[in-house]
C-alpha positions in Angstrom: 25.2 40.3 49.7 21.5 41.9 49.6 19.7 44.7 51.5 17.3 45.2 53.8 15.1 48.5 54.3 15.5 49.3 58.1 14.0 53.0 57.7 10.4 52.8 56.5 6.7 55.0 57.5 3.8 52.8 56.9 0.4 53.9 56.5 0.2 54.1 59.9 2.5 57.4 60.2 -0.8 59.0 59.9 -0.7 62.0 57.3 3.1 61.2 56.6 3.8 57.7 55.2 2.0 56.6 52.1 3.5 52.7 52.5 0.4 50.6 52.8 1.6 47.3 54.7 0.3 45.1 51.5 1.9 47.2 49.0 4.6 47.5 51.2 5.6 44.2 51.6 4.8 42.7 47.9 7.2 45.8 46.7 9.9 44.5 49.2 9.4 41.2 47.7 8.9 41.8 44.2 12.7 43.6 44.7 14.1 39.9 45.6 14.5 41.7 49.1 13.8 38.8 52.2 13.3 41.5 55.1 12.2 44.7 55.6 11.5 46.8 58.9 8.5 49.3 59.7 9.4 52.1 61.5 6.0 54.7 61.9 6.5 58.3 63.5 6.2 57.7 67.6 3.8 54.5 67.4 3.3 50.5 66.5 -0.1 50.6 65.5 0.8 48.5 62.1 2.9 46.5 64.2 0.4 42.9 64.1 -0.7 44.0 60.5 2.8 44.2 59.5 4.0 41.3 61.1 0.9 38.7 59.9 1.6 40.2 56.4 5.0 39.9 55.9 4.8 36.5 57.7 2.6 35.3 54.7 4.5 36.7 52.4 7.6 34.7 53.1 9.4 38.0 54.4 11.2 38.4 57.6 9.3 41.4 59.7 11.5 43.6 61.7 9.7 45.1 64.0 10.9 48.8 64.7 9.8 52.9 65.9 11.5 56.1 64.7 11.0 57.5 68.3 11.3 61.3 69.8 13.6 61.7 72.3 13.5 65.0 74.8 16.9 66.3 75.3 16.4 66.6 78.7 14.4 64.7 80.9 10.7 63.7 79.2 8.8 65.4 81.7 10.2 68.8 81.0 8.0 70.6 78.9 9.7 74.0 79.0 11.5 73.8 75.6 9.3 74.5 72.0 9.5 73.5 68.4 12.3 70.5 67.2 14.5 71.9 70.7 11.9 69.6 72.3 12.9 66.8 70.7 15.0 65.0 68.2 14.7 61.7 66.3 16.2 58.1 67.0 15.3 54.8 65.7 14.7 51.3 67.2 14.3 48.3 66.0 13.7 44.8 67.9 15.9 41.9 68.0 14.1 39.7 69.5 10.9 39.0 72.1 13.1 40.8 74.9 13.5 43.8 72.8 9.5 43.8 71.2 8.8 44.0 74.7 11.1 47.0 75.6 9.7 48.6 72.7 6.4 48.6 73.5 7.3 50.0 77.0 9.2 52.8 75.5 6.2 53.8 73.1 3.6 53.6 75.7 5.5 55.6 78.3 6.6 58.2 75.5 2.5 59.2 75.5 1.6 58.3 79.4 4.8 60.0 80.3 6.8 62.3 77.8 3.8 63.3 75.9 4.5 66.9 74.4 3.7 68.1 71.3 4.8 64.3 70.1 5.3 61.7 72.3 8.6 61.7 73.9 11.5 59.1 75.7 14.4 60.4 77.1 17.7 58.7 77.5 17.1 57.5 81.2 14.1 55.4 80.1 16.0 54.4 77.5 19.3 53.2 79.3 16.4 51.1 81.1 14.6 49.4 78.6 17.6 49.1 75.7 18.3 45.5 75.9 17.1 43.7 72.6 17.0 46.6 70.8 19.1 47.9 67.9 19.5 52.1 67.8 20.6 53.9 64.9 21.5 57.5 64.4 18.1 58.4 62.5 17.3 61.2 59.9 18.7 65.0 59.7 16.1 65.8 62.8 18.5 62.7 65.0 20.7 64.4 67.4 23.9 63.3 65.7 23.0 64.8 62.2 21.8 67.6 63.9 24.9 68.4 65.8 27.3 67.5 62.5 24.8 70.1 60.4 25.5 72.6 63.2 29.9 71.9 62.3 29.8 70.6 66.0 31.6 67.5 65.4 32.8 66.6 68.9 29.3 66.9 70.4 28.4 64.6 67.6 31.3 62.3 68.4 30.3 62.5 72.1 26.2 61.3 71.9 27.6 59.0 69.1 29.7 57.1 72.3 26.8 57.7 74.3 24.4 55.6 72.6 27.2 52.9 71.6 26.8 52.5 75.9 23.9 52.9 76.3 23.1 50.0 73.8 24.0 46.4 74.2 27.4 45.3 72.3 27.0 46.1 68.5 23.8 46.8 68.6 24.3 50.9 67.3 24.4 52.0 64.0 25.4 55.7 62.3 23.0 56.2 60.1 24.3 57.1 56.0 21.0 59.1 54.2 20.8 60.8 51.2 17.8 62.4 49.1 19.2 64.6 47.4 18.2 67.2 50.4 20.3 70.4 50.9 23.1 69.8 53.6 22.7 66.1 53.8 25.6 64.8 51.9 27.5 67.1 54.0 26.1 65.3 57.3 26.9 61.9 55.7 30.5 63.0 55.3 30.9 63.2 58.7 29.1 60.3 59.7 31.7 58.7 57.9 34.3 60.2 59.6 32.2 59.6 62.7 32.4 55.8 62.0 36.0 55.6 61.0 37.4 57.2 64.1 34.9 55.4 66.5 34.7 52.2 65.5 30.8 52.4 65.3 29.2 50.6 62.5 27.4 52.3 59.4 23.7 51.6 57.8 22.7 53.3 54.7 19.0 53.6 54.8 16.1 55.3 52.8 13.8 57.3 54.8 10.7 55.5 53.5 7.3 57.2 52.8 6.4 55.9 50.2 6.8 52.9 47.5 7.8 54.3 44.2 9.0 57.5 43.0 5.4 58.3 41.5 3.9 57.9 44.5 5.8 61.0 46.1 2.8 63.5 45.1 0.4 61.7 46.6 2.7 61.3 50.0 3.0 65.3 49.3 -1.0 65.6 49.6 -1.2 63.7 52.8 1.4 66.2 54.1 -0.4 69.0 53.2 -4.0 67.5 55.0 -2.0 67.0 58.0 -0.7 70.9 57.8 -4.0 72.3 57.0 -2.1 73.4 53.8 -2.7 73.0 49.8 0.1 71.8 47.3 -0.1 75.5 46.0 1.0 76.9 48.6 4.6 78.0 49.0 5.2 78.4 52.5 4.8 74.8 53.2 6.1 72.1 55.4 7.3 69.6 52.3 10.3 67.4 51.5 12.6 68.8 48.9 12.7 65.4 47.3 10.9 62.6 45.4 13.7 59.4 46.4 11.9 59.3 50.1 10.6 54.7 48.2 11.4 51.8 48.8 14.7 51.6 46.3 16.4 48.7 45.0 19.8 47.5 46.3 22.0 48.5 43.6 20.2 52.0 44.3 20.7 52.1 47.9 24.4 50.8 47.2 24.9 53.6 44.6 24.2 56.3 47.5 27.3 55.6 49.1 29.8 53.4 46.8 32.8 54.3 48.7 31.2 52.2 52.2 29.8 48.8 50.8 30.0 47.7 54.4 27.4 50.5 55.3 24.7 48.4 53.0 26.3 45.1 53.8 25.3 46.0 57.6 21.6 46.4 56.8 21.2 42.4 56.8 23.6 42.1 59.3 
């Protein structure tokens, strides 16, 4: 059936992805993998790089933004830390949706720019069409929500995006790293999906290519903290399966749901 990687940080997640757009494409390819999304932390800045690369390479480019969404409206700035803001991403369909995208991003800094650069959902009601959403990382508001046991706010912003979205064009996002709590949050996106209809993705929250590269993606980390790998009290991720992974390893995250990798070339 194959796979696609919808979930990936370039280079261009500055300090935080360690996927060059090169490496990143030959590794997509050298997988027998046709497509493959880029996805960078609140920006497009690889966007024509990505797209001219993957283009020559014979692989489809899907052009995409893990963006920060204010829970509130994005010109409040009265909330601090992750309360400001949670994770969701987008990824364009077509020239309609590019185009949306781009409005989005740019107004997220001109606009909703605290801390990170922020949307909110009435920007995003506006400027959804062409776009595919999907339920994002532990810091989205769904895996949030289920990782606080509040299920039926979870089930309720789950509904919320499937309207504001066009017809099937929302996905619950499946994860898993190995990271403490998230198999947990995967179990009830599954239940999430079964009761509401809404589609499933597995995805790979990409940083970087192959399991070895994961120190290296640590340093960068700790240049954008102002930290060094020995120190303890750190911001870090608690795993080294953040690459780009084959499809029988994406498949073997969640055996029980083939339609959840099926739906990634879908």
């Amino acid at each position: 059936m194959g796979f696609t990687h919808l979930h990936v940080h370039s280079e261009y997640s500055l300090l935080d992805g360690a996927c060059r757009i090169k490496g990143l494409v030959s590794r997509v390819r050298e997988l027998g993998q046709t497509a493959v999304a880029v996805t960078d932390h609140g920006n497009m800045y690889g966007a024509v790089n990505f797209y001219k690369e993957a283009k020559a390479a014979g692989i489809k480019p899907i052009i995409g933004c893990e963006v920060y969404v204010a829970p509130g409206s994005r010109f409040d700035r009265s909330k601090t830390g992750e309360d400001s803001r949670y994770h969701l991403l987008l990824l364009c369909r077509n020239e309609k949706g590019y185009r949306n995208l781009c409005r989005l991003v740019s107004a997220s800094y001109t606009e909703g720019f605290y801390v990170k650069p922020r949307i909110d959902l009435d920007i995003l009601r506006e400027c959804s069409e062409g776009l595919i959403g999907l339920s994002a990382c532990l810091a989205g508001e769904i895996p949030r929500l289920l990782a606080r046991d509040d299920y039926s706010g979870a089930k309720n912003a789950a509904l919320r995006f499937v309207d504001i979205f066009d017809e099937d064009s929302f996905f619950l996002e499946l994860q898993d790293h190995g990271i403490p709590g998230q198999r947990e949050v995967g179990n009830g996106i599954i239940r999430l999906a079964y009761e509401t209809g809404i589609p499933l993705a597995v995805t790979n929250d990409a940083h970087y290519l192959t399991r070895e590269d994961a120190y290296a993606q640590d340093v960068l980390m700790c240049i954008q903290t102002g930290k060094t790998v020995a120190d303890t009290d750190r911001m870090r991720f608690d795993s080294s399966e953040l690459y780009i992974k084959s499809e029988e390893e994406m498949r073997g995250l969640y055996p029980d749901v083939p339609e959840a990798a099926d739906n990634t070339v879908k």
